[in-house]
C-alpha positions as CSV (number, residue, x, y, z in Angstrom):
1,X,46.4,193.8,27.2
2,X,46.5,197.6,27.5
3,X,45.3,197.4,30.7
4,X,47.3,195.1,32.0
5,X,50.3,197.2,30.7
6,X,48.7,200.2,32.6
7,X,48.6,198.4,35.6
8,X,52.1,197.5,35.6
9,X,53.6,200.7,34.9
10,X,51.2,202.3,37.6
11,X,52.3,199.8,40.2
12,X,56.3,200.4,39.0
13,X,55.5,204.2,39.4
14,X,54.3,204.0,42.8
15,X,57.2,201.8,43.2
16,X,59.7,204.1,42.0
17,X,58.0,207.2,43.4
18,X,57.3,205.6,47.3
19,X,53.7,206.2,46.4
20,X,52.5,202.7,47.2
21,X,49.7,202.3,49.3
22,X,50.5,198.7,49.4
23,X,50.2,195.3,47.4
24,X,47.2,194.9,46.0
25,X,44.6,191.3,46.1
26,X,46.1,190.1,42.8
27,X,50.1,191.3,44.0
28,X,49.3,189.3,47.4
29,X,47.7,186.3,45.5
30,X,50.8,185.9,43.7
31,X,53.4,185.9,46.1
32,X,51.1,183.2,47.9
33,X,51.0,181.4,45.3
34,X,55.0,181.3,44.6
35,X,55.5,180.6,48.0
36,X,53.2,177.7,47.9
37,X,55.0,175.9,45.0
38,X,58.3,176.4,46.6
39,X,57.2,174.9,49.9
40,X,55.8,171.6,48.4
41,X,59.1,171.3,46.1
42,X,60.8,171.4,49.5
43,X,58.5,169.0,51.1
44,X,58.9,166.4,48.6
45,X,62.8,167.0,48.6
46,X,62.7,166.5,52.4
47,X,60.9,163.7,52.2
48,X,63.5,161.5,50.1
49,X,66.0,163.1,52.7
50,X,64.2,161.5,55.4
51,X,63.6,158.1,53.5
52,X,67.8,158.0,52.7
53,X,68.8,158.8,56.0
54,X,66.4,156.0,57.9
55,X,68.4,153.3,56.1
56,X,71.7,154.9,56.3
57,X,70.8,155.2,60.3
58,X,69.5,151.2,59.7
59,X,72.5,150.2,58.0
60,X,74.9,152.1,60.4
61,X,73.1,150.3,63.6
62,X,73.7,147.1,61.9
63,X,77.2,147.0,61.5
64,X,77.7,148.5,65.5
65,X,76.0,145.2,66.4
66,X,78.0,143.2,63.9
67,X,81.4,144.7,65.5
68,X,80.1,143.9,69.0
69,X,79.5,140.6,68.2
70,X,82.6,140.2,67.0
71,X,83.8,141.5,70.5
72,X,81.3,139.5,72.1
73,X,83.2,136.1,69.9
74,X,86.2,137.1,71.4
75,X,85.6,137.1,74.7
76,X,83.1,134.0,74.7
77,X,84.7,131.7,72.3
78,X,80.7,131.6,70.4
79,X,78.6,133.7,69.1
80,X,75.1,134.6,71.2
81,X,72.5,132.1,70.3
82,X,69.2,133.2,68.4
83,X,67.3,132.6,71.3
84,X,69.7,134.8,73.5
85,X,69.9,137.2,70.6
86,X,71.2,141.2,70.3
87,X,70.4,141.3,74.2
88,X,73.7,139.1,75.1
89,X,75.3,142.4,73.6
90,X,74.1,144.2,77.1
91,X,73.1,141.9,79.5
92,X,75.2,138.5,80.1
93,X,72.8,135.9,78.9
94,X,70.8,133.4,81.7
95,X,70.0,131.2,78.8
96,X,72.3,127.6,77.9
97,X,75.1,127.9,77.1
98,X,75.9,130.9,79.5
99,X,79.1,132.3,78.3
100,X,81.6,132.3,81.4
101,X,84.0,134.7,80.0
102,X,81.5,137.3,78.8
103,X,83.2,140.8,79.4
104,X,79.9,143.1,78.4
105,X,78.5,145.3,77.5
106,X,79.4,145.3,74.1
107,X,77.4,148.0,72.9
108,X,77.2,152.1,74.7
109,X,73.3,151.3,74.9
110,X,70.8,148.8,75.0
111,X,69.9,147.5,71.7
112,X,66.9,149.3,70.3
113,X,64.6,149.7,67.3
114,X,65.3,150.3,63.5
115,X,64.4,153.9,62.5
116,X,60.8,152.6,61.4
117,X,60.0,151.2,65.0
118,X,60.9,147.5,64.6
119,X,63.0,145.5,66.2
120,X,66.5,144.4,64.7
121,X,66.4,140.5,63.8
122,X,69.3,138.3,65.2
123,X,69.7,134.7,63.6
124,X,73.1,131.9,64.6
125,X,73.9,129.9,62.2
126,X,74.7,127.8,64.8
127,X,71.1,127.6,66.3
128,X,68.4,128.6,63.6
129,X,66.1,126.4,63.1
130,X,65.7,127.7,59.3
131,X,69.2,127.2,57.5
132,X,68.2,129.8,54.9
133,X,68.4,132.7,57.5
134,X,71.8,132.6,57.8
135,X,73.7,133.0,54.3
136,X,76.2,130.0,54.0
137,X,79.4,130.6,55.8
138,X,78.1,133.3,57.9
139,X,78.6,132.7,61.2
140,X,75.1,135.1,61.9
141,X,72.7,137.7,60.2
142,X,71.5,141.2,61.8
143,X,68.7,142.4,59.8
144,X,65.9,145.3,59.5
145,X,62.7,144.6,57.7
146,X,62.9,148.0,56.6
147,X,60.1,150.5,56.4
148,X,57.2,148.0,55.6
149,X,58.6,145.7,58.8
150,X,57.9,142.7,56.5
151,X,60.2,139.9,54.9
152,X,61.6,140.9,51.3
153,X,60.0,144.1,50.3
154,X,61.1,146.7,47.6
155,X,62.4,150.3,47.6
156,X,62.5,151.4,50.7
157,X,60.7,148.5,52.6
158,X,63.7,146.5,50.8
159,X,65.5,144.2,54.2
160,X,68.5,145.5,55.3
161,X,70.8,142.8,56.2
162,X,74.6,142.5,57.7
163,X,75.7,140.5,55.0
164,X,75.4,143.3,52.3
């Protein structure tokens, strides 16, 4: 212990008095060490930061297509079929029933991914083939699989869907 103390006065001395030759192994070891802990608190913090903003960005990109197909209903008197899907947004669709009075695009950009790299999900009520897509009295449902890409999922692979 009487060491220790020694140590520690001689390195405040040198301090003090500009007599420092530099840190020493232990003084560098230290610092290192701090730095390290700091850094992987920071990580993990960024990494929750990261998580949040993937399904805000998720959840933001699925109302934009929920407002342009309401813009899209407007105009066309229907709302795009599953099979013509999020791509009637852009392009006027080829497929029955062709809408004569589309007005498009409804969307700045073509529609793209959900932040984990999947493609959004559009189901009509009108056309799906499974009623239980489409909540009852919806006329459609945008959705993201989230970050596992699968149906259901928890926590952060949770579905991210235009009716919530």
């Amino acid at each position: 212990m009487k060491k220790i103390r020694k140590r520690i006065q001689s390195c405040f001395r040198r301090f003090l008095y500009g007599k420092s030759g530099g840190f020493t192994f232990v003084e560098t070891i230290a610092v290192l060490a701090i730095g390290a802990v700091m850094a992987a608190g920071s990580t993990v913090s960024a990494a929750k930061l990261i998580k949040t903003a993937k399904r805000t960005a998720a959840k933001n990109q699925v109302s934009q297509y929920q407002a342009a197909l309401q813009s899209y209903f407007l105009d066309c008197g229907r709302f795009p079929t599953s099979e013509q899907g999020l791509e009637a947004l852009w392009q006027k669709p080829e497929l029955y029933p062709v809408p004569e009075e589309w007005n498009g695009p409804y969307l700045e950009k073509k529609p793209g991914k959900d932040p984990w790299g999947n493609a959004f999900e559009y189901v009509s009520a009108e056309t799906s083939e499974l009623g239980s897509e489409v909540p009852e009295n919806l006329p459609f449902t945008v959705l993201s699989y989230g970050s596992d890409g699968q149906k259901g999922g928890e926590g952060d692979g949770r579905d991210i869907v235009s009716w919530e």
